[in-house]
Every structure is written in structure tokens, then in C-alpha cells.
BALOBA-1460 file (C-alpha; in Angstrom, 3 decimals):
// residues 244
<rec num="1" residu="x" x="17.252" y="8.403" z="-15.757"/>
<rec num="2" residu="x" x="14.049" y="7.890" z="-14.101"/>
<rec num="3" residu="x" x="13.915" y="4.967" z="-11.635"/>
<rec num="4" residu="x" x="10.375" y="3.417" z="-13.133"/>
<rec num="5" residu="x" x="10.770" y="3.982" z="-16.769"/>
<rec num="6" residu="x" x="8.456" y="1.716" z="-18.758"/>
<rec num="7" residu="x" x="6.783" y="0.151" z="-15.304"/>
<rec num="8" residu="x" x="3.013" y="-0.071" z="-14.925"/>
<rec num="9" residu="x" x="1.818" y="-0.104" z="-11.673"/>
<rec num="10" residu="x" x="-1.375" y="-0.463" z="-10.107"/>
<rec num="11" residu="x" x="-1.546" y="1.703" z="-6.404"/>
<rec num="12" residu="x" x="-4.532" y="0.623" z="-4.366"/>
<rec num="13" residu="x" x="-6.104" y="3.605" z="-1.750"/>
<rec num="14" residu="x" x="-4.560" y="5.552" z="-4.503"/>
<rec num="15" residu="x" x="-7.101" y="8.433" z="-4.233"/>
<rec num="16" residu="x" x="-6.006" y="10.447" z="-1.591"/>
<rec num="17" residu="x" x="-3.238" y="10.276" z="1.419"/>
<rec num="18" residu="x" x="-0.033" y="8.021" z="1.347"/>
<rec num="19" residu="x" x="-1.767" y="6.497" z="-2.200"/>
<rec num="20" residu="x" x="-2.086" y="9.884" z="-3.814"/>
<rec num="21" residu="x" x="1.698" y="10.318" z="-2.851"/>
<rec num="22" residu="x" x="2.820" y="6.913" z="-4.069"/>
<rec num="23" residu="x" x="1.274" y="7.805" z="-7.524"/>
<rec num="24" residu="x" x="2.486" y="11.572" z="-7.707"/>
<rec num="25" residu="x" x="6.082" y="9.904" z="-7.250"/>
<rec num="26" residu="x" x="5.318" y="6.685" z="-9.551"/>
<rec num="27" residu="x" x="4.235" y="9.274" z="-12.552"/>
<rec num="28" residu="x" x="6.985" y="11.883" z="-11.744"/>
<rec num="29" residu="x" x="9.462" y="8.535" z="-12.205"/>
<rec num="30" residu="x" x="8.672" y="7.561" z="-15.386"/>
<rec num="31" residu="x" x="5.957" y="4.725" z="-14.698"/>
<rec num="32" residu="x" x="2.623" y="4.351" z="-16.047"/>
<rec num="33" residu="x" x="-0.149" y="4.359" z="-13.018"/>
<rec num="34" residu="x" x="-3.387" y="2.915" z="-12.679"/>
<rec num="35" residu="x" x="-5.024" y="4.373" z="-9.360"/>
<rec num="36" residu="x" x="-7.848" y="2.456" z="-7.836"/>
<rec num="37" residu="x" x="-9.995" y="3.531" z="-5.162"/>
<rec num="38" residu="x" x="-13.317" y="3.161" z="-4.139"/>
<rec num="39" residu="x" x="-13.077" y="7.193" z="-3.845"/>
<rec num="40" residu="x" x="-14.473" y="7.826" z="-7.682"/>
<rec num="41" residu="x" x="-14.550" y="11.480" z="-7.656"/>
<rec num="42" residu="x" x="-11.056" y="11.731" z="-5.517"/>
<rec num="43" residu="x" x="-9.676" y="9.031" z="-8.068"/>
<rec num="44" residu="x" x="-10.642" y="11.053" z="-11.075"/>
<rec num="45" residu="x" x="-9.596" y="14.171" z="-9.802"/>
<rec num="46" residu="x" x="-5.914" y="12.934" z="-9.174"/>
<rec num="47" residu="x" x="-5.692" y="10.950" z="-12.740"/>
<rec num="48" residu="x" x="-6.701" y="14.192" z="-14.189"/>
<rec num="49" residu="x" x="-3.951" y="16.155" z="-12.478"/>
<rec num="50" residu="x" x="-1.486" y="13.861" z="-13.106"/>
<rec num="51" residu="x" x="-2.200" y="13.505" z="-16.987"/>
<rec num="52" residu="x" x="-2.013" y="10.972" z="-19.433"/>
<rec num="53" residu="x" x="0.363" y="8.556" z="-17.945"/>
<rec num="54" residu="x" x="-2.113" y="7.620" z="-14.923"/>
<rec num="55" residu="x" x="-5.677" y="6.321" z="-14.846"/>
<rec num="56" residu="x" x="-8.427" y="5.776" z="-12.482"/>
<rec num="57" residu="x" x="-10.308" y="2.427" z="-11.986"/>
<rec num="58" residu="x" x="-12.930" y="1.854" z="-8.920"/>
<rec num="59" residu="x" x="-12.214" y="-0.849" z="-7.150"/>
<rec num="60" residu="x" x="-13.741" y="-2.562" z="-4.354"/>
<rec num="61" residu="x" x="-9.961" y="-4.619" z="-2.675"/>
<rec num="62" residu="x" x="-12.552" y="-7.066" z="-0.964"/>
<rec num="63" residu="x" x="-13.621" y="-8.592" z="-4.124"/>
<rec num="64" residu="x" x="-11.762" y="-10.611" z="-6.435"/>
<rec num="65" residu="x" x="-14.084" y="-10.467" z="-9.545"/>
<rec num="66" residu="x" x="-13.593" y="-6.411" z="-9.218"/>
<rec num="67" residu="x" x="-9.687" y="-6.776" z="-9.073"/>
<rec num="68" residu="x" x="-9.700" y="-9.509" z="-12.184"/>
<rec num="69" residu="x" x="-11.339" y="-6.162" z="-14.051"/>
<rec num="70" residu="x" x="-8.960" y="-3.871" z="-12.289"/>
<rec num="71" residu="x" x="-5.846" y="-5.893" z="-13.425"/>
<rec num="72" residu="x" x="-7.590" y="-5.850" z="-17.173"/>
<rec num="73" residu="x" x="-8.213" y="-2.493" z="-17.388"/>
<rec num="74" residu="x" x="-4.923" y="-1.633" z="-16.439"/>
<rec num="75" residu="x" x="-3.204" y="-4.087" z="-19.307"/>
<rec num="76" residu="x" x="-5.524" y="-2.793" z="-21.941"/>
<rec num="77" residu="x" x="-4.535" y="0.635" z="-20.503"/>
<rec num="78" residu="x" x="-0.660" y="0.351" z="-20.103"/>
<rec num="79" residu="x" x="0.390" y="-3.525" z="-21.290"/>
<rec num="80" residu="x" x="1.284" y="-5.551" z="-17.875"/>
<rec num="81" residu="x" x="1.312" y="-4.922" z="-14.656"/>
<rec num="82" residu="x" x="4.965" y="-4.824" z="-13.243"/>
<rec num="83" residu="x" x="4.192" y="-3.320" z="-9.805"/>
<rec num="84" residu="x" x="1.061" y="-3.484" z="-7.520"/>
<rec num="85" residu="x" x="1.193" y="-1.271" z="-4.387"/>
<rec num="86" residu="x" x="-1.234" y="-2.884" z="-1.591"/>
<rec num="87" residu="x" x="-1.819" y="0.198" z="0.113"/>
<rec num="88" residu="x" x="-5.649" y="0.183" z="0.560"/>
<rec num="89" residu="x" x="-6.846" y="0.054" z="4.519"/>
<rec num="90" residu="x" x="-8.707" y="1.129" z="7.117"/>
<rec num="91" residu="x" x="-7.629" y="1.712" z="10.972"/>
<rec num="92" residu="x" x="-9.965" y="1.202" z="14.300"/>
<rec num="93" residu="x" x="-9.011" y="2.008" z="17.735"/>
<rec num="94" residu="x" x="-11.667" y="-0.130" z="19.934"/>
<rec num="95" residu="x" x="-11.255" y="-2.428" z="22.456"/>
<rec num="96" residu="x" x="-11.436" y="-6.059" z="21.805"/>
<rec num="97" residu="x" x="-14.754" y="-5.890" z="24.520"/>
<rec num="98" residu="x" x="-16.208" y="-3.046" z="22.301"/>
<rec num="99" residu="x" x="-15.320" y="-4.275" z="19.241"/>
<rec num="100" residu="x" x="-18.037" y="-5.754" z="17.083"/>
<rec num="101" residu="x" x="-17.857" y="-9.210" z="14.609"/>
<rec num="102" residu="x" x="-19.173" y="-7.489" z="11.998"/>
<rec num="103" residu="x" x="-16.587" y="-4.764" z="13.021"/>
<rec num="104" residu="x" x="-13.958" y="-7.263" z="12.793"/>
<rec num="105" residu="x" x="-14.721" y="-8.899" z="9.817"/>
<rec num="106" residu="x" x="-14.874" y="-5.858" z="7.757"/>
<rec num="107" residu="x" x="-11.635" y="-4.515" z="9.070"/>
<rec num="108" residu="x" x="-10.002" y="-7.359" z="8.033"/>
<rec num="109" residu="x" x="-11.419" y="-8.349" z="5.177"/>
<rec num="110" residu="x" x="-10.165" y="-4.549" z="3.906"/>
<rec num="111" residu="x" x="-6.870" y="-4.696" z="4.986"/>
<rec num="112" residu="x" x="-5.485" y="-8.341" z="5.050"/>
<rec num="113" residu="x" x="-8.359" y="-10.464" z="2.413"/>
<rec num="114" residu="x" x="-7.401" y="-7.763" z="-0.209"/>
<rec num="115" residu="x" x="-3.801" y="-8.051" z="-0.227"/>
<rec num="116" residu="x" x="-4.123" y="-11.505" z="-0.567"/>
<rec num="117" residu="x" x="-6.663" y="-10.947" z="-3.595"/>
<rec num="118" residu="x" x="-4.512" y="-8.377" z="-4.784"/>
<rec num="119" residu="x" x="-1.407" y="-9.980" z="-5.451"/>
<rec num="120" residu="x" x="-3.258" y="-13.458" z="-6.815"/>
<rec num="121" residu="x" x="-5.100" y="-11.409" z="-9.357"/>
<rec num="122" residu="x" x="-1.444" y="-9.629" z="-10.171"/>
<rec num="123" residu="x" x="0.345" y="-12.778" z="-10.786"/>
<rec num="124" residu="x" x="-0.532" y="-13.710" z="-14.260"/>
<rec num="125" residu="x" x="-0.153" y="-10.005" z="-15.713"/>
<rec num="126" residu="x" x="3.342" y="-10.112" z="-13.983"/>
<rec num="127" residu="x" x="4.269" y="-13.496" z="-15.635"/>
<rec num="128" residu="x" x="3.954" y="-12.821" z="-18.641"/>
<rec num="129" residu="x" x="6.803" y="-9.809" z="-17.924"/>
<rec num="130" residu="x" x="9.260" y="-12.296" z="-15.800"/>
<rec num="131" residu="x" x="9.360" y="-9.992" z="-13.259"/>
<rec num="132" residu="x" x="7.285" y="-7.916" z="-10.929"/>
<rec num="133" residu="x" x="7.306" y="-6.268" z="-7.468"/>
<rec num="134" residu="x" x="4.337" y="-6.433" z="-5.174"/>
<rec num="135" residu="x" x="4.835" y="-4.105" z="-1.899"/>
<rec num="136" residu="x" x="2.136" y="-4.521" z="0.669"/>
<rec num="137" residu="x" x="1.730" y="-1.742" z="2.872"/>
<rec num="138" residu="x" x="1.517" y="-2.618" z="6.649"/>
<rec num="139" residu="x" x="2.282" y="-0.831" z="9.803"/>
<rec num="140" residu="x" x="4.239" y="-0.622" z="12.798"/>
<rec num="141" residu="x" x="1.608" y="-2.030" z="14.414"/>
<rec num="142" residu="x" x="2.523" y="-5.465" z="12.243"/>
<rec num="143" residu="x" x="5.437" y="-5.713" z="14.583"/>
<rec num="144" residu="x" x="4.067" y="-4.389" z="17.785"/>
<rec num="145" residu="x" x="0.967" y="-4.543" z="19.556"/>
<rec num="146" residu="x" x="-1.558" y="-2.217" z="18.666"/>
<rec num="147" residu="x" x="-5.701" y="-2.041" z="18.578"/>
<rec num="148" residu="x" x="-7.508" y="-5.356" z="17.564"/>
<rec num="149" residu="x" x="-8.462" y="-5.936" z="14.286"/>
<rec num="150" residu="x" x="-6.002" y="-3.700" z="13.287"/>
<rec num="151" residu="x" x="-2.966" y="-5.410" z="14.476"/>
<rec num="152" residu="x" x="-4.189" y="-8.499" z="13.667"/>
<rec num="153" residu="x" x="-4.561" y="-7.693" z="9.655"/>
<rec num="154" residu="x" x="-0.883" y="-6.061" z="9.783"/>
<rec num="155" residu="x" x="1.136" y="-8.980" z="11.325"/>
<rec num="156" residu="x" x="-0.792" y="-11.228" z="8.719"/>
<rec num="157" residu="x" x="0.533" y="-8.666" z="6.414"/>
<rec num="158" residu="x" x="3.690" y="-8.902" z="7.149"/>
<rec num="159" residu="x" x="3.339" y="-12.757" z="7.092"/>
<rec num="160" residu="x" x="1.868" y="-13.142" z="3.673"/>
<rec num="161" residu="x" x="4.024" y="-10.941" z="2.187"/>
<rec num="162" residu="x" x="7.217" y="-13.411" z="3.030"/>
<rec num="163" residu="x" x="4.583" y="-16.533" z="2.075"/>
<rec num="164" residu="x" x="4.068" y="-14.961" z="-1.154"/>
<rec num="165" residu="x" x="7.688" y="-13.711" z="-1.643"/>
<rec num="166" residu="x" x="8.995" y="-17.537" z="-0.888"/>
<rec num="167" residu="x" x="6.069" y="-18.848" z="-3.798"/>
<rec num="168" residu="x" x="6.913" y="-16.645" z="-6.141"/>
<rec num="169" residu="x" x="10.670" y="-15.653" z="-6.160"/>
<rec num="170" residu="x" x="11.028" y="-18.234" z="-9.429"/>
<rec num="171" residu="x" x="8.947" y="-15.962" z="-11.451"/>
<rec num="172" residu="x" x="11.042" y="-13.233" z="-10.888"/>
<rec num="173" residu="x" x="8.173" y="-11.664" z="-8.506"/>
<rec num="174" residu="x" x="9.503" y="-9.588" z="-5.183"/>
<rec num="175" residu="x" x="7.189" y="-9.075" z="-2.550"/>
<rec num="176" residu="x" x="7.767" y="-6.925" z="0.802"/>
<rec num="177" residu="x" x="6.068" y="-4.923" z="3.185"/>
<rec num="178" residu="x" x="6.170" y="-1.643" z="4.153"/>
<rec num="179" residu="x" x="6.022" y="-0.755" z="8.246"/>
<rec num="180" residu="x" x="5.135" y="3.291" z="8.281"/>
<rec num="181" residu="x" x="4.204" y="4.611" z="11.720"/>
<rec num="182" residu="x" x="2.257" y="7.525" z="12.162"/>
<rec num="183" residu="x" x="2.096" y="9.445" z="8.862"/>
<rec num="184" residu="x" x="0.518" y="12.813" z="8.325"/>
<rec num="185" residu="x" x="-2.642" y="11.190" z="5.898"/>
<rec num="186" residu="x" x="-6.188" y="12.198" z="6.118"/>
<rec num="187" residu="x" x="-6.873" y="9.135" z="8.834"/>
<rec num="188" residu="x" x="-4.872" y="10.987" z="11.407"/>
<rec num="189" residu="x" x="-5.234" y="15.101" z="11.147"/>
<rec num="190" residu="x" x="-8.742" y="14.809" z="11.849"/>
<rec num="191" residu="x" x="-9.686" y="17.561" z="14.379"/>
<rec num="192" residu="x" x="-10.770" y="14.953" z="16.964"/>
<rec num="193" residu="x" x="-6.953" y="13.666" z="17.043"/>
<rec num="194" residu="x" x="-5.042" y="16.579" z="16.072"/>
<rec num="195" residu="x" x="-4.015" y="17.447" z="19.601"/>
<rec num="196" residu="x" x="-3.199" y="13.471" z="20.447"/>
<rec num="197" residu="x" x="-1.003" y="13.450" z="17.640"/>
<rec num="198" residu="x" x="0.946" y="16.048" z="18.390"/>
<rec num="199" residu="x" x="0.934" y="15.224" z="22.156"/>
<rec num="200" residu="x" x="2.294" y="11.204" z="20.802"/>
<rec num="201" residu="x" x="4.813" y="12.817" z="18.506"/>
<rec num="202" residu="x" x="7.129" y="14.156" z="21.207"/>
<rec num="203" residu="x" x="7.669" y="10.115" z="22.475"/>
<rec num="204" residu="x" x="8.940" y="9.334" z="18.759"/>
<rec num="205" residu="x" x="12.584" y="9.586" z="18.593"/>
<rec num="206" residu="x" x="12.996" y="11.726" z="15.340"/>
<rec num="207" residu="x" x="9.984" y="13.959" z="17.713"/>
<rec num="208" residu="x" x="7.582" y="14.497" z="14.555"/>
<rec num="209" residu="x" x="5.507" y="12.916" z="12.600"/>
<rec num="210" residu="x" x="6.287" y="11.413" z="8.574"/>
<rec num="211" residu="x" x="5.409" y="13.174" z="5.550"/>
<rec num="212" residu="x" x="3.812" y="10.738" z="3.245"/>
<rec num="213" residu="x" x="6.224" y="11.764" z="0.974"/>
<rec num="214" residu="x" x="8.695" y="9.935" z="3.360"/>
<rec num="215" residu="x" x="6.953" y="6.615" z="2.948"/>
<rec num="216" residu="x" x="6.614" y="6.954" z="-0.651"/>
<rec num="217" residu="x" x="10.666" y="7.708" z="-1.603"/>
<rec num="218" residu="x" x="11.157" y="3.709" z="0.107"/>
<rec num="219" residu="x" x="7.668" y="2.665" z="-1.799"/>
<rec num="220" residu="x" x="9.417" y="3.510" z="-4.911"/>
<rec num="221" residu="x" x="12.729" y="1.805" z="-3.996"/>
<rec num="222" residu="x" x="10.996" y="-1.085" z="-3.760"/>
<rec num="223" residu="x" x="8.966" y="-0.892" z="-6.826"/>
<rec num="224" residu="x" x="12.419" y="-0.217" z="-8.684"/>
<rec num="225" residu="x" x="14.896" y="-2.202" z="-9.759"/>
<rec num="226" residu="x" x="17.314" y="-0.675" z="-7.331"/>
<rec num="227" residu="x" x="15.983" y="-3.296" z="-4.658"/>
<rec num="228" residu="x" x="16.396" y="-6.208" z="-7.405"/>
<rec num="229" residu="x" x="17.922" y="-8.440" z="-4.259"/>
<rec num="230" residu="x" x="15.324" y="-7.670" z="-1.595"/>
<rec num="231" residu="x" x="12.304" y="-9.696" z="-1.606"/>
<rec num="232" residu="x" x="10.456" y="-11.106" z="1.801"/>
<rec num="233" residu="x" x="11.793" y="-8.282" z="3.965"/>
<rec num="234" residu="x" x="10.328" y="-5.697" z="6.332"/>
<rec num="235" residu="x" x="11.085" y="-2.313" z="5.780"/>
<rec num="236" residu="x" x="10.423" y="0.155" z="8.729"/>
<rec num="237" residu="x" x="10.048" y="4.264" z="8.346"/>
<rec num="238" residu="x" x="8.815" y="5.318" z="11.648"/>
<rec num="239" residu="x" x="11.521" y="7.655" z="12.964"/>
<rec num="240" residu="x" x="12.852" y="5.185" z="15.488"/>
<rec num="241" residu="x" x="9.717" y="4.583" z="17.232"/>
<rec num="242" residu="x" x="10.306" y="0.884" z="17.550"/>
<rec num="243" residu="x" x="13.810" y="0.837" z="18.404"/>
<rec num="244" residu="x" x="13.132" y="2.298" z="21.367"/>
């Protein structure tokens, strides 16, 4: 039986990298997907492939009027939303002395502001279901030190998700993050950091780097009922990098 049978989810950054894989997974599963991105022709591309079972919806995470439409669309789509994968975000290694407000304040306005917008605008579709699962993806760097900005909006992450988990649990709502470290996505196999990849990758204990595939097999334990008793939790899939 398929693990997400009659779940509709909603996968932010769902237009290409470790979002394209979440939703190729999601649909293959048995749940109903609506992919948003601000990536329109990306988006549309992938809803196409994956057929009638998964939509596209643009969506800007920073604003909350655009997720309100986001979380209608997908109920007039699919009926409620029973999972929302936070996985929108944006990385940027600077200094703190190079690093720009404006700089900050976009970086995390994209990755911390919309999870926090995300899963308020969620909460009502996921009422009126009883039950939900929200799973905010963070990073290793939300439990070590990493660049500024960057760091910054993954602890707070990681924090919100186990404010949120605590406020919610009496709905029957789950929330939990997701820790990846460094995944083979878009961000990273850029020529300019191919070679410092593969130069970092021998220090990681497992010596490679994840498949996004990887990330997304715990994404969808999470967003299944198989993890019915985990809510406000960390997960970590980084090949023992921060064990060490």
C-alpha cells in the first residue's frame, strides 16, 4: 500500500532540486501534490511530467496574501491540505563584515519569515482534517555554526518548528525539521564549487555527498503516518558529518 494514499500536500521550492525529489516521491506514494515555486516554467514542466495527481502554483514564501491563495488553490484542487513541506531557501556564504542588511534581510525573510507564514496559512486547511504534518526543511548548519544569515534562519528553523509542534499537537498537527547536509541540488554542482565539494566530501564520514533522493525517503516518513508519534524532533541525514 502506498505510504501517502489520499494525502494532499503542498512542497514549497518544489520546482527543481531536493523539491522536485520530494514531489516525484510524494506522487509515486499515492499523494496528491501541489508544487509551488517562484520557478513558473520549472514548476510547470515538473506538474506536467508528473501528471494529473500534481499541480503547479507560483508562489512568492515571503508573502502571506500569496500563500492564503496557494493554500486555496490547492483545496479547490485536491480538498485539504494534510502535509506542507517548507523546503523553499536560499544559501549565502559571506562574511558577517561583507555581508549586506539588505543581504540579510532577504536571506532571512526567504528562509525563516516563510516557514513561519507557511505553516500559519496551513493551519486552518489542516483543521478541518484533524490531522496534518508540517516538515520544515533546515540544515546542518541549524545545529552548527555555519555562514551568517544562513545559520541564523536554520537554528530559528529548528526552533519554530518545536514552538509550532508544542501549539499545535491538540489539533492533531506534527511539525519537525529536517537537518540535510550537503546534498547534490542545483545550489551546490555549480562549476565554481564543483571541485570544493568534492575536495569537502572526503572529511564527511560516509566520504560522499547525499542524493536528494536520500533526503526525500525521511521527508516522506515524516509526511506519513508511519511517524504518527514524532512531532518537535530533529531529524539529521548528513552521513555522520556532525557526529564527528
Amino acid at each position: 500500500m502506498s505510504r501517502l494514499n489520499g494525502k494532499v500536500a503542498i512542497i514549497t521550492g518544489g520546482a527543481r532540486g531536493m523539491g522536485a525529489s520530494h514531489a516525484r516521491l510524494f506522487i509515486k506514494e499515492g499523494a496528491k501534490v501541489m508544487i509551488a515555486d517562484i520557478l513558473e516554467q520549472e514548476g510547470q514542466a515538473l506538474a506536467e511530467e508528473l501528471g494529473e495527481n500534481a499541480q503547479f502554483t507560483k508562489l512568492d514564501v515571503t508573502k502571506g496574501a500569496n500563500w492564503e491563495e496557494v493554500v486555496a488553490a490547492t483545496e479547490k484542487a485536491f480538498g485539504p491540505v494534510n502535509v506542507l513541506v517548507n523546503n523553499a531557501g536560499i544559501s549565502m556564504n559571506k562574511s558577517i563584515e561583507e555581508t549586506t542588511e539588505e543581504e540579510y534581510r532577504r536571506i532571512i525573510d526567504i528562509n525563516q519569515v516563510s516557514v513561519f507564514l507557511g505553516m500559519k496559512a496551513v493551519i486552518p486547511s489542516m483543521k478541518k482534517g484533524q490531522v496534518g504534518s508540517i516538515v520544515n526543511i533546515s540544515s546542518i548548519n541549524g545545529l552548527v555554526g555555519g555562514a551568517i544569515g544562513y545559520t541564523d534562519s536554520k537554528f530559528a528553523v529548528r526552533g519554530m518548528s518545536k514552538a509550532a509542534a508544542l501549539g499545535l499537537a491538540h489539533y492533531g498537527i506534527r511539525v519537525n525539521s529536517v537537518h540535510p547536509g550537503v546534498i547534490e541540488t542545483p545550489m551546490i554542482v555549480q562549476e565554481d564549487s564543483k571541485d570544493a565539494i568534492e575536495a569537502f566530501a572526503k572529511h564527511i564520514p560516509n566520504r560522499r555527498v547525499a542524493k536528494p533522493e536520500e533526503v526525500s525517503n525521511l521527508v516522506l516518513y515524516l509526511a506519513s503516518d508511519d511517524s504518527s508519534y514524532s512531532t518537535g524532533s530533529e531529524f539529521v541525514v548528513d552521513g555522520g558529518l556532525t557526529a564527528q
